[in-house]
Rosetta silent file (secondary structure, phi, psi, omega in degrees, C-alpha in Angstrom):
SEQUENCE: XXXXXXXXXXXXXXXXXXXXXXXXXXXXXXXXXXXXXXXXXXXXXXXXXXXXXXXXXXXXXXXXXXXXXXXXXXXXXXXXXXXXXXXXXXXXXXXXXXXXXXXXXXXXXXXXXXXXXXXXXXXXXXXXXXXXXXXXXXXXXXXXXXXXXXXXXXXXXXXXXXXXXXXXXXXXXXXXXXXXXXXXXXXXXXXXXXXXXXXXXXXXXXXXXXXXXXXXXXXXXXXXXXXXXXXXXXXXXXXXXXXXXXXXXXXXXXXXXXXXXXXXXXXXXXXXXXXXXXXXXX
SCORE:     score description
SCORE:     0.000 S_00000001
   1 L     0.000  154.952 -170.593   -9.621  -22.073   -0.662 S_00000001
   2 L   -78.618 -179.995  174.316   -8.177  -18.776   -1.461 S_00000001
   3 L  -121.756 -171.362 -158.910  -10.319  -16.362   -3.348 S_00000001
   4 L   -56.723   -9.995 -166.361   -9.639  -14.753   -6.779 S_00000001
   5 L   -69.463  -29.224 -120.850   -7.021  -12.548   -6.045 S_00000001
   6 L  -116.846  -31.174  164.279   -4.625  -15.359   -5.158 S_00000001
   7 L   -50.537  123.015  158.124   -5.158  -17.247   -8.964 S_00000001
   8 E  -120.625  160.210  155.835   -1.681  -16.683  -10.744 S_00000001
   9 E  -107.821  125.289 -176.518   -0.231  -17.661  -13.727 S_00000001
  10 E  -118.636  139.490 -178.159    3.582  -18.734  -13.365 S_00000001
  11 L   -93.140  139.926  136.321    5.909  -19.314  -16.479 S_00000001
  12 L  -123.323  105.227 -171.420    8.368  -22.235  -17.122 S_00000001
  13 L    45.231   49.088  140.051   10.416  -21.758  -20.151 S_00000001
  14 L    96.463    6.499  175.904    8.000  -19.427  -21.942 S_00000001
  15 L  -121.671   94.823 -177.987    4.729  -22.002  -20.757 S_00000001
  16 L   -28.473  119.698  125.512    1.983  -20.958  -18.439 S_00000001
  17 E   -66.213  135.511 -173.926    1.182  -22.937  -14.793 S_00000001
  18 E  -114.749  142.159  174.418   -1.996  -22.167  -13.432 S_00000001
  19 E  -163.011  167.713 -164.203   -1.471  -22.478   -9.170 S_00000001
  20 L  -168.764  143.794 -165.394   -3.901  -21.203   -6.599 S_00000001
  21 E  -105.107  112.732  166.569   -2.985  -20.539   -2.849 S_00000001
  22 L  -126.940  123.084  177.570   -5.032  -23.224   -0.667 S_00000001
  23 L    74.302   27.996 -156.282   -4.711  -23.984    2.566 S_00000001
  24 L    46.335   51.167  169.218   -1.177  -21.811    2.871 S_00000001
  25 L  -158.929  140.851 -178.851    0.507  -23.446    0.172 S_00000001
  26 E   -53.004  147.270  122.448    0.718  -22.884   -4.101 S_00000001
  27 L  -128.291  119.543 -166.357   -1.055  -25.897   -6.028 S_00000001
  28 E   -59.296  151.989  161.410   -0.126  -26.227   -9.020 S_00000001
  29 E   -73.235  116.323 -154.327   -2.090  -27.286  -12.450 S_00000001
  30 H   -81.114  -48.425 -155.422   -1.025  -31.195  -12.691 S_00000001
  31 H   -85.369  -39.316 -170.912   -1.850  -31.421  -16.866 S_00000001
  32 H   -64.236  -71.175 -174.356   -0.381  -27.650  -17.387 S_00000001
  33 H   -30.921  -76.123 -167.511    3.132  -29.592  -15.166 S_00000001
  34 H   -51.771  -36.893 -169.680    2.763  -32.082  -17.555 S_00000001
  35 H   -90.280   14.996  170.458    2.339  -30.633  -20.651 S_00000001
  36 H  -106.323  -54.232 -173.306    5.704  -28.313  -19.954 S_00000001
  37 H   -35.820  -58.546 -179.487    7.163  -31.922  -18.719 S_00000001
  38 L  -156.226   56.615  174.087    6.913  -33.975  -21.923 S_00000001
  39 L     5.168   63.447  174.404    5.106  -31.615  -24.615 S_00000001
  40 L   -72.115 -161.509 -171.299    2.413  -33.704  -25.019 S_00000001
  41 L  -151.981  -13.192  122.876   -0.200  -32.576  -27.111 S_00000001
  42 L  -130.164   99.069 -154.374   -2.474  -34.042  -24.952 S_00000001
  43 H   -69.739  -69.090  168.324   -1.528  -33.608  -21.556 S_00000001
  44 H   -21.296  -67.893 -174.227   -5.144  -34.834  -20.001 S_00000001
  45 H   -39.236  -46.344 -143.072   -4.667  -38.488  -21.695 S_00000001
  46 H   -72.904  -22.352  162.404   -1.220  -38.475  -20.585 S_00000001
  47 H   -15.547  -76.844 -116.624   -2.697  -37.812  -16.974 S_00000001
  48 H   -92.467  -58.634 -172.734   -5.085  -40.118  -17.094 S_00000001
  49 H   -43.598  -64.551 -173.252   -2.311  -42.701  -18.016 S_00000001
  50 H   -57.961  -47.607  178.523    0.299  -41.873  -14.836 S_00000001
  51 H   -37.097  -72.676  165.636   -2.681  -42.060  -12.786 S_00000001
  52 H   -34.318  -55.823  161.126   -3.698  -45.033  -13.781 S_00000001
  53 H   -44.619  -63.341  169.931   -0.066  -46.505  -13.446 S_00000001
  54 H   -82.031  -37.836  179.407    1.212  -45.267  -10.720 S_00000001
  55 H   -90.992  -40.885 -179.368   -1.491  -44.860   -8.415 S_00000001
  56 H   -90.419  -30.464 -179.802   -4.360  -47.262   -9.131 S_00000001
  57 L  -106.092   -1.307  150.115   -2.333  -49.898  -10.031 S_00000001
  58 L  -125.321   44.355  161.433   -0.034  -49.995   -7.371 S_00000001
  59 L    68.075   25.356 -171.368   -2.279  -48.692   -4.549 S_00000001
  60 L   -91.189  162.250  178.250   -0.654  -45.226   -4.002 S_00000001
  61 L   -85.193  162.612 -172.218   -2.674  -42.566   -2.040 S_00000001
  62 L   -89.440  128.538  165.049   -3.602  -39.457   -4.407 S_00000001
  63 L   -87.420   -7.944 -171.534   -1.187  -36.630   -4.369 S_00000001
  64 L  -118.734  161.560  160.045   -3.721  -34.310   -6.186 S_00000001
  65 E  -131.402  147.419  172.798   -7.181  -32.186   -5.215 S_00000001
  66 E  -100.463  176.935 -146.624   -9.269  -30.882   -7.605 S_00000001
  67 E  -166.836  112.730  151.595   -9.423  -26.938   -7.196 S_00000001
  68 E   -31.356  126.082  179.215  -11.414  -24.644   -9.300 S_00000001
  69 E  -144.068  123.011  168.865   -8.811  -23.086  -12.330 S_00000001
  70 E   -57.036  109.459  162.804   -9.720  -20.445  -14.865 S_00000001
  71 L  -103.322  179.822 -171.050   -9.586  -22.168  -18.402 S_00000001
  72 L   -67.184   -3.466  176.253   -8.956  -20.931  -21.623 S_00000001
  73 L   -93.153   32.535 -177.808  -13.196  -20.319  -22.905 S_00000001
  74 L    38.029   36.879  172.811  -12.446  -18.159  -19.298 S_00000001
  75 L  -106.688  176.140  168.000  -15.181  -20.023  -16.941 S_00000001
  76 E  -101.597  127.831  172.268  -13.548  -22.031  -13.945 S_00000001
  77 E  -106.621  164.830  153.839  -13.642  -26.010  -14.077 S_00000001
  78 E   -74.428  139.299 -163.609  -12.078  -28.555  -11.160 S_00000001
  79 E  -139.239  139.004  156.314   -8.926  -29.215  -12.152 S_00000001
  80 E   -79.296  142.175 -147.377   -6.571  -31.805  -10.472 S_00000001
  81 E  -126.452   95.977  164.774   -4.068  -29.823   -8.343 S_00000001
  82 E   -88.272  167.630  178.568   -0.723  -30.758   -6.411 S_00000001
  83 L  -106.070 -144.538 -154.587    0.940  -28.732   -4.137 S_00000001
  84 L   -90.338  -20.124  174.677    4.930  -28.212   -4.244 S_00000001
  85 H   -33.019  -83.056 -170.400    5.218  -31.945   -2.246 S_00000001
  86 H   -73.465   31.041 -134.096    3.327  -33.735   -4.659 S_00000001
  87 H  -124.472  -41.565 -159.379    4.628  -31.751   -7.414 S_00000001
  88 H   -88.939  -24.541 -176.696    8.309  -33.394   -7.043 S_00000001
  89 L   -88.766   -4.669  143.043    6.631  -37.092   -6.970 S_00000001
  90 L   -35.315  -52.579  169.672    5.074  -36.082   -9.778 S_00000001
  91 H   -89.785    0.110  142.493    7.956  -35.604  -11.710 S_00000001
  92 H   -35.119  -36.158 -135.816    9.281  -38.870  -10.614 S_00000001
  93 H  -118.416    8.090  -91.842    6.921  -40.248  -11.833 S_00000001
  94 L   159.614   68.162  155.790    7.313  -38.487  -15.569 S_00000001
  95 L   -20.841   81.345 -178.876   10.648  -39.537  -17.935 S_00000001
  96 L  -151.079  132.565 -171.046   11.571  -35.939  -18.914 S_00000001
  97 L   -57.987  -45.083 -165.201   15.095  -34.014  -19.543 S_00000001
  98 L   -83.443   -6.424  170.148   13.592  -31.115  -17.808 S_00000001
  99 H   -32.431  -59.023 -166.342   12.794  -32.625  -14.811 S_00000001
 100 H   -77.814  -33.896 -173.202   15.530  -31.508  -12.880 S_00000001
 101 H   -79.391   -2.500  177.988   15.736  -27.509  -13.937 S_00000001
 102 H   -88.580  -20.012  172.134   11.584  -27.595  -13.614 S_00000001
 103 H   -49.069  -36.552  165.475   12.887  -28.713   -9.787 S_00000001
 104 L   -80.557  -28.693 -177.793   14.914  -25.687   -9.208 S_00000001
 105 L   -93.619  -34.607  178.260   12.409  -23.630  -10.571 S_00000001
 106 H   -59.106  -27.906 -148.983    9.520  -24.936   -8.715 S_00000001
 107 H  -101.931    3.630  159.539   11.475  -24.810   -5.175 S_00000001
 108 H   -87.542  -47.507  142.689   11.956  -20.908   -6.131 S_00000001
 109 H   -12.687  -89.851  178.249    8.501  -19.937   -6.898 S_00000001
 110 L   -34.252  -28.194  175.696    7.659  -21.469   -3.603 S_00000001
 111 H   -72.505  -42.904  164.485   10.453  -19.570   -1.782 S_00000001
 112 H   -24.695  -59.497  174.269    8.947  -16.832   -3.439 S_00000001
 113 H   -72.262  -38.097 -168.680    5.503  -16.647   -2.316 S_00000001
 114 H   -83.548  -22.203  149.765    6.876  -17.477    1.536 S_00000001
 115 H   -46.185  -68.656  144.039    9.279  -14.533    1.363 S_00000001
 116 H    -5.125  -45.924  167.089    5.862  -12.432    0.060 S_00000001
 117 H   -57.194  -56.180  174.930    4.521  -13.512    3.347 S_00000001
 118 L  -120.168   40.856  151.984    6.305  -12.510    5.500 S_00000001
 119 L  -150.629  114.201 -174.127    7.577   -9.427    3.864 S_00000001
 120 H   -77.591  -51.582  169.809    4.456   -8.021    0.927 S_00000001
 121 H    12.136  -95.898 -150.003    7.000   -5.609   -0.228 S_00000001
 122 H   -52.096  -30.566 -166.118    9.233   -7.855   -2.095 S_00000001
 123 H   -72.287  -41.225  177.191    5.633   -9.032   -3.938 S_00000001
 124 H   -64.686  -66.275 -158.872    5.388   -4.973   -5.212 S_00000001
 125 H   -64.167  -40.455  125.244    8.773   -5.011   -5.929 S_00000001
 126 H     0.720  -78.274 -177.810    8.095   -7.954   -8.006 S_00000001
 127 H   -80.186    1.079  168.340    5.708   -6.568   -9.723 S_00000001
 128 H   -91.499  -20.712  140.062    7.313   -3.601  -10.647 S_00000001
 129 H   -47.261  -52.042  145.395    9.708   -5.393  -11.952 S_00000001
 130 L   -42.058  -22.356 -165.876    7.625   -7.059  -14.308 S_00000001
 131 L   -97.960  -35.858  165.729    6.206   -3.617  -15.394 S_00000001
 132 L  -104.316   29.444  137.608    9.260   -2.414  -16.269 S_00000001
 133 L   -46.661  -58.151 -179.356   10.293   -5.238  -18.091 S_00000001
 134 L   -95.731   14.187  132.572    7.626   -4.879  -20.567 S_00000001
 135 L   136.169   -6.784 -164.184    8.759   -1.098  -21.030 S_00000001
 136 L   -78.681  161.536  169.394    6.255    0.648  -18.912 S_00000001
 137 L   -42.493  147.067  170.389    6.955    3.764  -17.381 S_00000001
 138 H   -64.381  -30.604 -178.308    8.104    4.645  -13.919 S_00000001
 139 H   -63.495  -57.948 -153.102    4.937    7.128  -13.610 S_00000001
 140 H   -67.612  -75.004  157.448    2.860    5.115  -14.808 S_00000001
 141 H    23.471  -87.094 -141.845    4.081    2.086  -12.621 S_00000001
 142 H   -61.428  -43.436  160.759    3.485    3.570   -9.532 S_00000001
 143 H    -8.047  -83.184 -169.293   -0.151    4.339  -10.345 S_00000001
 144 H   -28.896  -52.200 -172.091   -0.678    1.180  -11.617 S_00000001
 145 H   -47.678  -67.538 -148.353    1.078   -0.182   -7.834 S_00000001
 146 H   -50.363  -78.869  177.138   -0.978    2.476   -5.895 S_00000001
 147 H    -5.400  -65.342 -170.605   -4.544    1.107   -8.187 S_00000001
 148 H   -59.614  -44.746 -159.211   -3.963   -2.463   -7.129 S_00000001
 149 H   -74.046  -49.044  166.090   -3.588   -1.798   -3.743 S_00000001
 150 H   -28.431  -47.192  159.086   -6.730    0.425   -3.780 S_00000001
 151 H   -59.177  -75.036 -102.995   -8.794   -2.898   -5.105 S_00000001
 152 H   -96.413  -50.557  169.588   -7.366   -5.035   -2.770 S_00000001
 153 H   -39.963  -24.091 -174.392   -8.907   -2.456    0.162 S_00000001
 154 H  -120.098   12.192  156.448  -12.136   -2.868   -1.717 S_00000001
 155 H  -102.477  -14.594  165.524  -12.227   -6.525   -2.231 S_00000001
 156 L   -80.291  -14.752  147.614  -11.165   -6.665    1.589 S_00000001
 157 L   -48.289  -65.695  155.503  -14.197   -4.503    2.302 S_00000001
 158 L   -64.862    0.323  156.871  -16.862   -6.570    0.277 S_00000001
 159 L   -61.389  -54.410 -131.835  -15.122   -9.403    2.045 S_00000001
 160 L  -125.488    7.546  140.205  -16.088   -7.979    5.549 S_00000001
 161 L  -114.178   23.430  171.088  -19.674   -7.145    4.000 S_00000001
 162 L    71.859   25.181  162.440  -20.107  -10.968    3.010 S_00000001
 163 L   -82.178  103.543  175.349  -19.464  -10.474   -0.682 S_00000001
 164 L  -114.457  -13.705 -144.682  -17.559  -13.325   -1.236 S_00000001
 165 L  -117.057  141.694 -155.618  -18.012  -15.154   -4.603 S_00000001
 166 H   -85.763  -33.575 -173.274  -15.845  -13.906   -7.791 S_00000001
 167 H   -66.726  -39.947  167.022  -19.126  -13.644   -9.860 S_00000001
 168 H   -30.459  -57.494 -157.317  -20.105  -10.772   -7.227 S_00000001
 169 H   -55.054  -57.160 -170.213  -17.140   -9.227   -7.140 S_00000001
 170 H   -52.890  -34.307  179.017  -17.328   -9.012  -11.079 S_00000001
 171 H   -61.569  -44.321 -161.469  -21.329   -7.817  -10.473 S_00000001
 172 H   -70.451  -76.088  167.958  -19.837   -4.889   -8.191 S_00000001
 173 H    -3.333  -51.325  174.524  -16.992   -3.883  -10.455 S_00000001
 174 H   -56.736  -37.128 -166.628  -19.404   -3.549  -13.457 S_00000001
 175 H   -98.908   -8.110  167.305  -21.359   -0.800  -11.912 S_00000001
 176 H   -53.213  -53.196 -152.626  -18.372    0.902  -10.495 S_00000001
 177 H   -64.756  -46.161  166.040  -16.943    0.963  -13.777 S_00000001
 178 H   -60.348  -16.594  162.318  -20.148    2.107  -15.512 S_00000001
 179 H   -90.462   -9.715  109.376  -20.847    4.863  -13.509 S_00000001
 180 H   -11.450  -90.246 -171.044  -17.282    5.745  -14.060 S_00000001
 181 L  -127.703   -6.421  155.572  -16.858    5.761  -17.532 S_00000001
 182 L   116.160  -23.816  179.021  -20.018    4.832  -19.191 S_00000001
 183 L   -92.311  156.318  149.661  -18.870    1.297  -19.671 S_00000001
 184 L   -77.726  160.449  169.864  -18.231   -2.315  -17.852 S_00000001
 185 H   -44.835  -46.966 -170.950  -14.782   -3.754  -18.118 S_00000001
 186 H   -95.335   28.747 -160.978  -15.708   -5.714  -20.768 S_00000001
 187 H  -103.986  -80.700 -174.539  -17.798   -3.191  -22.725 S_00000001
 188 H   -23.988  -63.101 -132.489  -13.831   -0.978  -22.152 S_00000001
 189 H   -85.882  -34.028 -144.904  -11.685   -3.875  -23.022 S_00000001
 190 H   -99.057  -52.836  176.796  -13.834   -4.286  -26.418 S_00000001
 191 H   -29.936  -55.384 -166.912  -13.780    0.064  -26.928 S_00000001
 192 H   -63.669  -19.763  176.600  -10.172   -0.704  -26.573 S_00000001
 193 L    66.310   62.387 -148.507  -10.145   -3.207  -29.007 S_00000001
 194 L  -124.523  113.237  150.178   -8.763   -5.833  -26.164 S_00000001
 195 L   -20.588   95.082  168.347   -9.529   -9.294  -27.076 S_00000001
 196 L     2.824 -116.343  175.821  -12.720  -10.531  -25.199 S_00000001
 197 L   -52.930   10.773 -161.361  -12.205  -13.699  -23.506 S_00000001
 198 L   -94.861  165.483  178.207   -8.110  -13.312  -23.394 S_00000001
 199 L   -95.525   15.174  175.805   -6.705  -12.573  -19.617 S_00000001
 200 L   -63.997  128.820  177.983   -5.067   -9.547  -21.134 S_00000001
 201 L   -70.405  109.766  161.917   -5.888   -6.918  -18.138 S_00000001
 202 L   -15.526  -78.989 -152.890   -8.177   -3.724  -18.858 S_00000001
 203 H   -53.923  -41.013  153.708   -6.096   -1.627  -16.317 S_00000001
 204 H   -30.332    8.676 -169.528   -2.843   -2.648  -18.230 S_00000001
 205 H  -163.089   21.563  134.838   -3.563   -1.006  -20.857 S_00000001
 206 L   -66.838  137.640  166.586   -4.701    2.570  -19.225 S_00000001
 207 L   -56.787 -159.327  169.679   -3.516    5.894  -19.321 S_00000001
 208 H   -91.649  -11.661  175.746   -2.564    7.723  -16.512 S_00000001
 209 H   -93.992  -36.789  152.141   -5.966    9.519  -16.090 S_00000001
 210 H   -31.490  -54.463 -170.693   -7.908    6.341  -17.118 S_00000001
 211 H   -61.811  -48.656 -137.694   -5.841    4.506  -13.796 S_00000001
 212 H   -80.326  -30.624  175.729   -6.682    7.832  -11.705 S_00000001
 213 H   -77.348  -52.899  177.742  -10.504    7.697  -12.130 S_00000001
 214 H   -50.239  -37.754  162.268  -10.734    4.035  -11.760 S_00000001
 215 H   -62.163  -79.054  163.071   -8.934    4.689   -8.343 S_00000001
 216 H   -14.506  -58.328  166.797  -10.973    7.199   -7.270 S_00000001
 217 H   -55.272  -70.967 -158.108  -14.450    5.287   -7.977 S_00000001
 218 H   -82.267   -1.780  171.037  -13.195    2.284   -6.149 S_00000001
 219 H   -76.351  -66.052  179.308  -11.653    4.514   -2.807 S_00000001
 220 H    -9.817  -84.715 -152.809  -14.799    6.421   -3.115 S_00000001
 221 H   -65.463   -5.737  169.138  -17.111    3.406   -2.846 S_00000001
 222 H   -66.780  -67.422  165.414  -14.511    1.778    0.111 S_00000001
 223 H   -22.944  -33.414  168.494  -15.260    4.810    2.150 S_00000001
 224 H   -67.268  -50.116  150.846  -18.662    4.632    1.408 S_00000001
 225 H   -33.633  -59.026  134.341  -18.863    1.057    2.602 S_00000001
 226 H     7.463  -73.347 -162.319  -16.734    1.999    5.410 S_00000001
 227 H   -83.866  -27.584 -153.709  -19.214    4.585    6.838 S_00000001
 228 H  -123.142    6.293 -164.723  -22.437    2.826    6.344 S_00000001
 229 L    22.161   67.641  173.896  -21.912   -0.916    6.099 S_00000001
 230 L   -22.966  161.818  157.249  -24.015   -2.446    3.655 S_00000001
 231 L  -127.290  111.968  169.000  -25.412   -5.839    3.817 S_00000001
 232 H    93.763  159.918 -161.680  -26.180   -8.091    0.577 S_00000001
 233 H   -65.147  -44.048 -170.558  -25.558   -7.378   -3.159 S_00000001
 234 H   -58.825  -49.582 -176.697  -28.625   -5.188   -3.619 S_00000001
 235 H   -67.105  -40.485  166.739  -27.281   -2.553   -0.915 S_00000001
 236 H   -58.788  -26.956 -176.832  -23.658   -2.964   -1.823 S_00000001
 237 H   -51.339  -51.941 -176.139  -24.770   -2.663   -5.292 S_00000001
 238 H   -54.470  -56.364 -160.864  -26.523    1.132   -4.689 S_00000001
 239 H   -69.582  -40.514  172.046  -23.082    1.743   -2.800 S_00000001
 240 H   -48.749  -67.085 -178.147  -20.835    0.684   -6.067 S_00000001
 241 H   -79.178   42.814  170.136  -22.968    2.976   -8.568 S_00000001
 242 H  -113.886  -62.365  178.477  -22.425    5.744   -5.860 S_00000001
 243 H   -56.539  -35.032 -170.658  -18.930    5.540   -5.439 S_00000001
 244 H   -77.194  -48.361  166.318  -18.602    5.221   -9.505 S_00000001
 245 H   -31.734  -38.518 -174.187  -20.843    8.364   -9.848 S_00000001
 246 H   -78.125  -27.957 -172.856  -18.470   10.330   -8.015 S_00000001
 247 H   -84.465  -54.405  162.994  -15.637    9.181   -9.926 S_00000001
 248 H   -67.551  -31.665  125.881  -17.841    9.742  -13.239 S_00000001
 249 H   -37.135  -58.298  178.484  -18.696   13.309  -12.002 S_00000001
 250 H   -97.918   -7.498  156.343  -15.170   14.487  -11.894 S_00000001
 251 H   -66.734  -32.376 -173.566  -14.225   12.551  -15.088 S_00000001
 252 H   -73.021  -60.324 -175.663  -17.227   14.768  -16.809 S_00000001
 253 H   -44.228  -42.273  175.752  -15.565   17.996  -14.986 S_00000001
 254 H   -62.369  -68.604  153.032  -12.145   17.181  -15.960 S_00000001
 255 H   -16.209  -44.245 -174.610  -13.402   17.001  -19.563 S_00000001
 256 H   -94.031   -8.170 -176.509  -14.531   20.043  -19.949 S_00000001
 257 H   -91.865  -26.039  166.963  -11.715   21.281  -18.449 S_00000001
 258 L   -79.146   -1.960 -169.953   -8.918   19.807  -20.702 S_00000001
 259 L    67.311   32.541  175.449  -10.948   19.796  -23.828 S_00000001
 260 L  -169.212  172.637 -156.071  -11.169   16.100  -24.304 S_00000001
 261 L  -105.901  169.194 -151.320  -12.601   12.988  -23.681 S_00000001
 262 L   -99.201  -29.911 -148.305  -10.653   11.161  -20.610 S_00000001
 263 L  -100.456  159.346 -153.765  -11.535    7.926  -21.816 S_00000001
 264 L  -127.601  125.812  152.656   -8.892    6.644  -24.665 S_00000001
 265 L   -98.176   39.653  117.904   -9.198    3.535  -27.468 S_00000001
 266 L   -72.277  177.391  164.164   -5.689    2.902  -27.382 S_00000001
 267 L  -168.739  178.212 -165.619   -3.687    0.441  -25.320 S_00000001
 268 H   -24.280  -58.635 -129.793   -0.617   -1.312  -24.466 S_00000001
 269 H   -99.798  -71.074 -178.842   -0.207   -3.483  -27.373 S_00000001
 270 H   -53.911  -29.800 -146.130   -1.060   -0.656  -30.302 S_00000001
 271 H  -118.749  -17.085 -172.033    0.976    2.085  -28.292 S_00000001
 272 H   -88.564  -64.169 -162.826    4.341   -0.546  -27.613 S_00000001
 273 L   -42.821  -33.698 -166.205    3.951   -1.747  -31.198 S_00000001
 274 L  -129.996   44.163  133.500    4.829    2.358  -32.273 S_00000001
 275 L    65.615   44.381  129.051    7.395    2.418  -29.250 S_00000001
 276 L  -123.381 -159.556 -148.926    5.535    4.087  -27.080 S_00000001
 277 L  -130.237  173.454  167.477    3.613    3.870  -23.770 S_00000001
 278 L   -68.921  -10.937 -156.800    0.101    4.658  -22.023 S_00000001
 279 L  -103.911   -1.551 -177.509    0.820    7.814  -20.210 S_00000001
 280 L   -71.173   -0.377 -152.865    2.109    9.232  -23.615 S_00000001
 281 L   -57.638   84.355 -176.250   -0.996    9.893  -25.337 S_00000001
 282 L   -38.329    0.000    0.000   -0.841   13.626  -26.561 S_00000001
């Protein structure tokens, strides 16, 4: 199974899919498929039903796996899961006007991700699309770009020190962040006045000096990692509030040198709302 980075949410006509990359292929959330399919109101029953029908009662082999999916109180349950195969006898199986345009959109997704593959570009380029879509800045952007890629060096790093498990990850993160900025992500996202439990993203809703520290702290502690290879959560831990010190060090220094605090309680949502952006803060 893939690990966390690789959980997306994909839209069809304005309604979240949950999919997860296993085994080199998307699989999709079979009740989220349904409930864009024939706006049930309970999509689980309606499951439970086609299953029944189609499968049990005439002997068909199972087209689904269940697959860990991030639900809405934000823990992960098993969830039944098809990939894009079992996706289309799904909707076969499913009386619905939308059948055929969710067909076209599913076999585009999928083209998607295997373009993404074998060129990661197009996957940036993606996502900068999206970014400026919802109005943000080109400055900001590339930050934002550059940031992500910086995690993704340091979740391949605690990969290749045998930090594998998303609760870890989340353990490491915390003390980066706190040693950083005095906070954990969700101690920020609440400063920020960021819904809790919602999947709205912390970093999405950073300035540009907010992104720049948070980058630092996590190159910092890949470098750290780097030179001295940790082994197990206690040592990587030590390395995480190391790297975030340094990163929390020149966030104090920076302070005193601009005459303000670095760390901001706006975001996205409050600063769009009065038609402006994160890096605009005066």
């Amino acid at each position: 199974m893939s690990d966390q980075k690789d959980n997306k949410l994909v839209v069809f006509q304005n309604k979240n899919i949950r999919r997860i990359w296993h085994e080199e292929e998307w699989y999709y959330s079979v009740v989220d498929i349904i409930e864009v399919l024939t706006d049930s109101p309970t999509p689980r029953q309606y499951w439970g039903k086609v299953k029944d029908r189609e499968f049990a009662k005439l002997q068909l082999s199972p087209i689904w796996v269940q697959l860990k999916l991030l639900s809405n109180d934000g823990k992960k349950y098993k969830t039944d899961c098809v990939n894009t195969k079992g996706a289309f006898r799904l909707i076969q199986s499913i009386p619905s006007k939308k059948a055929e345009p969710f067909k076209q959109w599913l076999a585009q997704v999928g083209k998607e991700r295997l373009d993404e593959i074998e060129n990661p570009e197009l996957a940036q380029e993606r996502m900068k699309e999206i970014y400026e879509q919802k109005g943000y800045p080109k400055d900001w952007i590339d930050k934002r770009l550059r940031g992500i890629a910086i995690r993704q060096n340091l979740t391949d790093e605690w990969k290749e020190r045998g930090i594998k498990e998303h609760r870890d990850y989340a353990i490491l993160t915390a003390e980066i962040s706190k040693a950083t900025f005095g906070m954990t992500p969700s101690e920020y996202k609440k400063f920020k006045n960021l819904p809790a439990k919602s999947k709205i993203n912390l970093r999405d809703n950073m300035d540009d000096l907010e992104l720049i520290f948070t980058m630092l702290g996590e190159r910092v502690t890949t470098e750290i990692s780097q030179n001295e290879k940790p082994e197990g959560m206690f040592e990587n831990n030590k390395v995480a509030k190391r790297g975030g010190k340094v990163a929390g060090n020149a966030r104090k220094n920076t302070e005193k040198e601009i005459g303000r605090s670095i760390i901001s309680e706006e975001n996205y949502l409050q600063e769009n709302s009065k038609k402006s952006l994160p890096n605009n803060k005066k």
